[in-house]
Every structure is written in C-alpha cells, then in structure tokens.
N, C-alpha and C positions, 0 to 999 in steps of 0.2 A: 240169343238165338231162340226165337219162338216154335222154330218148325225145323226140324232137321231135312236139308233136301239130298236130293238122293239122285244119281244118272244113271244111266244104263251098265257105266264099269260098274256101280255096287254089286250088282246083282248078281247071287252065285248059283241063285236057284228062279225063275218066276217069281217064286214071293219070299225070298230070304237073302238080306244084303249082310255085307260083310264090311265096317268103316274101320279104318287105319289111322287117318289124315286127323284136324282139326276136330274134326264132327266127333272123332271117340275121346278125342281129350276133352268138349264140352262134355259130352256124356257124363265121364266117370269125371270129373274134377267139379264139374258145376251143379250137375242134374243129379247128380252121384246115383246112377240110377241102377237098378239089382236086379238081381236075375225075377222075370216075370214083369217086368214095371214097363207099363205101356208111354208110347211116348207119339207125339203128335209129329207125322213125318209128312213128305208130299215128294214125287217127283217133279224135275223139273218139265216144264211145260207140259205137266198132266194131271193126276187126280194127287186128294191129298187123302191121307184117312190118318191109322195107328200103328206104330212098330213096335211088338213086343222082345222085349228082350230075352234071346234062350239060350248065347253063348257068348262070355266076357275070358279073357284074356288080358296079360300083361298089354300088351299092342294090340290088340284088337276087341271089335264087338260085332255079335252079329244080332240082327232085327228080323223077328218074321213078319212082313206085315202084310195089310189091307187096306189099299185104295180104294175110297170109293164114294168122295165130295170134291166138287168142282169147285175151282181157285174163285176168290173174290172177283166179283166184275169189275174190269178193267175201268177207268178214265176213260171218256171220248174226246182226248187231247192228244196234239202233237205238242211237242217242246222243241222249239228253236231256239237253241243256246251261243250265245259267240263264244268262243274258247278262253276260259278263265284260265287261271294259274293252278296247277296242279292242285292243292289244298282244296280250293274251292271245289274243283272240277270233281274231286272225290267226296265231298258232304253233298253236293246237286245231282251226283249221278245216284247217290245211297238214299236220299230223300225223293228221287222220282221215282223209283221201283219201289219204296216204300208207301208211295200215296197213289200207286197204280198207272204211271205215265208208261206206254205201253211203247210209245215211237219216238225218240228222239235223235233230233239232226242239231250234229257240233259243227258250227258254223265260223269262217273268217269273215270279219269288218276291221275296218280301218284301223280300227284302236287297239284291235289285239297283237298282240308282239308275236311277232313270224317267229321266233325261236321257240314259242312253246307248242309250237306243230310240231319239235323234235323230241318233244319229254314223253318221258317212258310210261307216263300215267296215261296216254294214248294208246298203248299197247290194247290188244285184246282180250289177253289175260287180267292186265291191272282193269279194264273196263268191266268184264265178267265180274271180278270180286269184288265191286264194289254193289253191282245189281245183285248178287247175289245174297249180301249183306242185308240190304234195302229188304228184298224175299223175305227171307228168314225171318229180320225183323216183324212185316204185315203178313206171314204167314200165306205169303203169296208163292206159287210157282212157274207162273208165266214169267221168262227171261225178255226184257224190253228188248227192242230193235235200235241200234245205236249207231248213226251213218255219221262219218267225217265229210265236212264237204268243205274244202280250201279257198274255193274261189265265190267272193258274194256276189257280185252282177252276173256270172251266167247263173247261177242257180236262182235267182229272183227272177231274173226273167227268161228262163228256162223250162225251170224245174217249177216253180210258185205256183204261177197262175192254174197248173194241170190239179197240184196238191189243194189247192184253196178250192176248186171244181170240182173238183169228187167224182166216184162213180155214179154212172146211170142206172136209176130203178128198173123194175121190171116193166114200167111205163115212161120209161123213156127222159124221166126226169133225169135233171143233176142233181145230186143232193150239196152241195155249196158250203162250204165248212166257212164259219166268223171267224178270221184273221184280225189278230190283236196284237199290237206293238207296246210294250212299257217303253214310254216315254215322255220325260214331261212336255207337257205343251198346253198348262194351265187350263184342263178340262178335265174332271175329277171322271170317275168312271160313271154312267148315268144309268138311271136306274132300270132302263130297257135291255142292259147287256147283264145285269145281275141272272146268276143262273139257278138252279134250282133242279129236281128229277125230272127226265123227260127231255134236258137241254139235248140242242143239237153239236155235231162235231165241233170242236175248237182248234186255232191253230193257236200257238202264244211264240212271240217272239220275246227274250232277255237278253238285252246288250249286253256289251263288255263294261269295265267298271269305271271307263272315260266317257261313255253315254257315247252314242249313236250319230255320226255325223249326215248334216243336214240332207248330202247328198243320197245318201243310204236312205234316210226315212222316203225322201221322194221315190226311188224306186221300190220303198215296199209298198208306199200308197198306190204308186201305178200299178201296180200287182195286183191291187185288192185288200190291200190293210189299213187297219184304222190307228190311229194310236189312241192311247188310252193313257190318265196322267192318275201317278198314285198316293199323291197329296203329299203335303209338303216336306214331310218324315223322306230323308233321303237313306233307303236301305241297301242291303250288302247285295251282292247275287244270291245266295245263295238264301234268303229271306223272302225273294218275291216270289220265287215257285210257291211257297204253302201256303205265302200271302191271299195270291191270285187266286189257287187252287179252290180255301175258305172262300172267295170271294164270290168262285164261278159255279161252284159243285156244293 
C-alpha cells in the first residue's frame, strides 16, 4: 500500500479522518507509523497530498491532512475484456487501475462460460477492491469505470461503432479512437501502430482464454477493428494487458 486512500465516510472534520478498517491495521503493523509521522494519503477521485498523524488508539487512527497534487495521468485506453475466470479477473482488474486504464468493459464471447456471469467476483464490491488495490498500489486515486456487458453482437454493433467515433471537437471533427484486437492472425504488430507521448485514444480488445471465434472477429472488423497478432509466445490474459500497454504507451 503505497498511498492510503481515503472517502468521504473518513472524514470527521474537513481535513481530519479517522481509519478503523484495513488502512489502520496497514498503518500500525506495517508502516508502524507514530505519532507526528507523515504519510502519503489521496482521496478517492480527488487530490493526493500528506496525512499526519495526531491521534493512535488500540482500534483506531486519526490523519490530519492536506491535499493538494493531482492523480497521475490517466491512459488514453479503453479495455475490452471477455470475462475470464475469477482468478484472472482479479490480477487484470488490479493491474489495469495500477497502469492507469481508466474505462473498462467486461464483455461475453462465445468462449466464455455462461456460469461465470454468476461468480461473486462480479459483485461491485469484489470489483471496487480490487481497483482499489491497483490505486494504492500506483499511488493513484481515480476509481476506473467498470461496465458488464453480456451480450457480444448488440454491443459491437450497437454500442462499438459510436465508442470507436468519439466525440466531436469544437470544429466539428470526430476524434476516431484506433480499435485493436489481440488475435493471432500472423501479422506481427507493425511499426505505424507503436505508440509513444502524444498517441491518440485507443480501444484494445482481449479475448477469452479459447481465442476469439472467427465469427466475432468479423463483426469487430465490421465495426472498425483491426487485429493485431503478438507473435508467437502464446500468453495468459492476464499478461497481454502490460504487454500491449509497454507496447503502445
């Protein structure tokens, strides 16, 4: 835990919170942190700054602090993810709010097993803990936006083509987001989509762990997607996120 985060229950005063929970057992058991000892805190989805310590108890600690630095810049990605197995599902959602994926849609394709649309690791609470982790971790406070979406053909040819289109500038442009599929299809990634400072928006699509059936790719081409193949190393899910992320950012 790099960054203690903090919500609006903490707070007993404007600038003096009071932690019970997890956050005071890191405290005193890890950080073992004493009276006066400043500590790197940030709220959620707001500024970060320093919390000093000015009153420890058996159960509790309280932080006076001050805000007053802006969260790491986000990623200009979306993540389209088909619904892994639980396991998975919690190392890809703790590794995207850790490398700043600010928008992701859990997605059903063919290969994914209908029965894990009922696991508990889809909860919003088990989802929040896990972005929250990720936080903590990069010292981030922006909470990603996390959409379930069950059904693959109306959402590709619904929902896609509006997401891959973007909003209109204040002249009237589209701003057109690069739609990218991991899939192989012996076309290694070429050297015009390598990204760098300044890249524009990206959308990334990562199938389920039986690959992407033929009929699916065609409709995300029709969409507006390209696929992209990531050579011949066959990796886990939960490996291409950071993979691509190095790749594009």
């Amino acid at each position: 835990m790099n960054l203690i985060l903090l919500s609006d229950p903490d707070f007993i005063t404007p600038n003096r919170v009071r932690l019970t929970d997890r956050r005071f057992n890191h405290i005193q058991d890890i950080l073992k942190a004493e009276q006066s000892q400043s500590l790197s805190v940030g709220k959620i989805n707001g500024l970060i700054g320093r919390g000093v310590v000015v009153s420890k108890t058996k159960g509790s600690i309280e932080l006076e602090v001050k805000l007053d630095t802006k969260a790491p810049q986000a990623l200009p990605l979306t993540l389209i993810l088909a619904l892994p197995r639980p396991p998975m599902l919690k190392r890809i959602l703790f590794s995207a709010a850790m490398l700043g994926v600010k928008k992701i849609i859990i997605l059903n394709f063919s290969r994914v097993e209908k029965s894990l649309w009922n696991s508990s690791s889809l909860k919003p609470q088990a989802i929040e803990e896990q972005l929250i982790l990720g936080l903590e971790q990069a010292k981030d406070t922006v909470m990603p936006e996390v959409m379930l979406k069950k059904s693959f053909k109306p959402f590709v040819q619904d929902e896609l083509p509006a997401l891959i289109k973007g909003p209109q500038t204040g002249h009237s442009q589209l701003l057109r987001k690069q739609a990218l599929v991991a899939h192989p299809n012996k076309t290694h990634i070429p050297s015009p989509l390598r990204g760098g400072p300044g890249r524009g928006e990206m959308i990334l699509f990562i199938g389920p762990e039986g690959g992407i059936i033929d009929y699916e790719i065609d409709l995300l081409k029709s969409a507006g997607c390209q696929t992209i193949d990531l050579g011949p190393r066959i990796l886990r899910t939960d490996n291409v996120l950071p993979y691509l992320i190095g790749k594009f950012f």
